[in-house]
C-alpha positions, 0 to 999 in steps of 0.5 A: 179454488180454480185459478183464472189465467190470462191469455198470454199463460194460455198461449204459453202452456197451449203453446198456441196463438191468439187467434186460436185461443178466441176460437176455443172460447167461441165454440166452447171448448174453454170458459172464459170471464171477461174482466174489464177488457180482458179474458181470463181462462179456468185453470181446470179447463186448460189443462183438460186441453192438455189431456185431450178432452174439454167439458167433459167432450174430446175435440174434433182433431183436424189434420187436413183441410176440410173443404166442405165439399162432397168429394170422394173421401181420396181427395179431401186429403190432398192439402194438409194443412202442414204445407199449406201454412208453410208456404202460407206463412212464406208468401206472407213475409215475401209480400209483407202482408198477412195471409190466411187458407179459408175454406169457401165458407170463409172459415180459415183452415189455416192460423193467420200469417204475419198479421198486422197489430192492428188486425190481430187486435181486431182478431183477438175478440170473438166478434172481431174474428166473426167480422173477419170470417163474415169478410171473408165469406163475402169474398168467396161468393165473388166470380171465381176468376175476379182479381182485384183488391176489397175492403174489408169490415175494418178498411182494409184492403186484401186480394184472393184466388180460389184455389182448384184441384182436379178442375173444382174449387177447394180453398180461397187463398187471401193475401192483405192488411194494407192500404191503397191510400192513407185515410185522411184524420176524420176518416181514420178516426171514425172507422177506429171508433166504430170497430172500438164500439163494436168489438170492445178494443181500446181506441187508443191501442187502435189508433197506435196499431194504426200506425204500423199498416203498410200503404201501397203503391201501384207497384206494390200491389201489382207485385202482390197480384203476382205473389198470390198467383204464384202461392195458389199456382204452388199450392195447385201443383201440390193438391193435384200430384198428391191426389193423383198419388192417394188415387194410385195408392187406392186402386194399389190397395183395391187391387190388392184385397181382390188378389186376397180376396181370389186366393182366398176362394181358391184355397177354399174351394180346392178340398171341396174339389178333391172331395168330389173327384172320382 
């Protein structure tokens, strides 16, 4: 018989988060059962994970950030994603929030950094994840050059840049999970329940988690303005001198196989050329 697993053995044989484990049961590379409150894993598909194929189908390897975007395909490899979640997960714990590298239709490239109880229990059910992205998404729809502070799906409060290489936009950057100002009870108490409702998440662990988000002040804020400017100043710097390095490396390589290419013809031609010499 083919053994359910819970979550957290998932994560330990994956050896991956939450948040990735909710995104492989979203798009169908694990079958999960809902008991109670709780998902539980085929055996049989994790470790078909392990091997490299799910249901019978190989995923998709992601090694560096698709932008969707119809770039040249040079450029679409400026930004892995290994530095990007490193400076990511750097910023996230210099500000004390948490941090994620979407791309511009809200999708996260990147795992989520340093986030909060309260959010990684929205995060942890698809549908709380698909409200996250949906946020998200509405960000990146915003004139690019607007800074400012929104609220997401769950009363949240997040900053983001639009992060440019060679002069177009790439990536959005976001920084947030926190609060401006703390709700007061009734207020607090009917956001948890609508999310409780809509997302299946215990209203009591909510209420706890709750708890944990940090709040503000003016200074605060005004130094995560900075943070994120500098973190998508950072994460400029690096798409455009690695662009400008793949280009260079591409016209090495370009030139190269014309060299090859002449030398080729020339040994081919130089016989004929004896042949026919009087």
């Amino acid at each position: 018989m083919d053994e359910l697993l819970t979550t957290r053995q998932v994560q330990s044989i994956l050896q991956v988060d939450r948040t990735t484990i909710y995104r492989m049961l979203k798009d169908g590379r694990l079958r999960g059962v809902k008991v109670g409150q709780q998902w539980r894993f085929h055996d049989t598909d994790v470790r078909a994970l392990l091997s490299g194929e799910t249901n019978g189908v190989r995923p998709k390897q992601f090694r560096s950030v698709d932008t969707h975007l119809h770039t040249p395909e040079i450029e679409q490899h400026a930004l892995p994603v290994e530095h990007i979640q490193s400076l990511q997960d750097v910023f996230a714990n210099l500000g004390n929030v948490g941090a994620v590298t979407t791309n511009l239709s809200g999708v996260p490239c990147t795992r989520i950094s340093n986030a909060c109880a309260f959010c990684q229990l929205v995060l942890e059910t698809p549908t709380g994840l698909d409200a996250c992205i949906e946020s998200w998404r509405a960000l990146a729809h915003l004139p690019r050059k607007q800074t400012r502070f929104y609220q997401c799906h769950a009363g949240l409060r997040y900053a983001r840049a639009i992060l440019e290489v060679d002069d177009y936009p790439r990536l959005m950057f976001v920084l947030g999970q926190f609060l401006l100002r703390e709700a007061s009870v009734t207020e607090r108490a009917a956001r948890i329940d609508l999310l409780s409702e809509e997302h299946n998440i215990d209203a009591a662990r909510l209420h706890e988690a709750a708890d944990q988000i940090p709040i503000f002040d003016s200074i605060q804020a005004e130094h995560l303005q900075y943070l994120l400017m500098e973190a998508v100043r950072t994460l400029e710097q690096i798409g455009e001198e690695r662009a400008d390095l793949l280009r260079r490396l591409h016209n090495i390589a370009r030139m190269s196989a014309l060299i090859t290419l002449d030398v080729s013809l020339r040994s081919e031609s130089e016989p004929i050329s004896a042949e026919v010499r009087p």
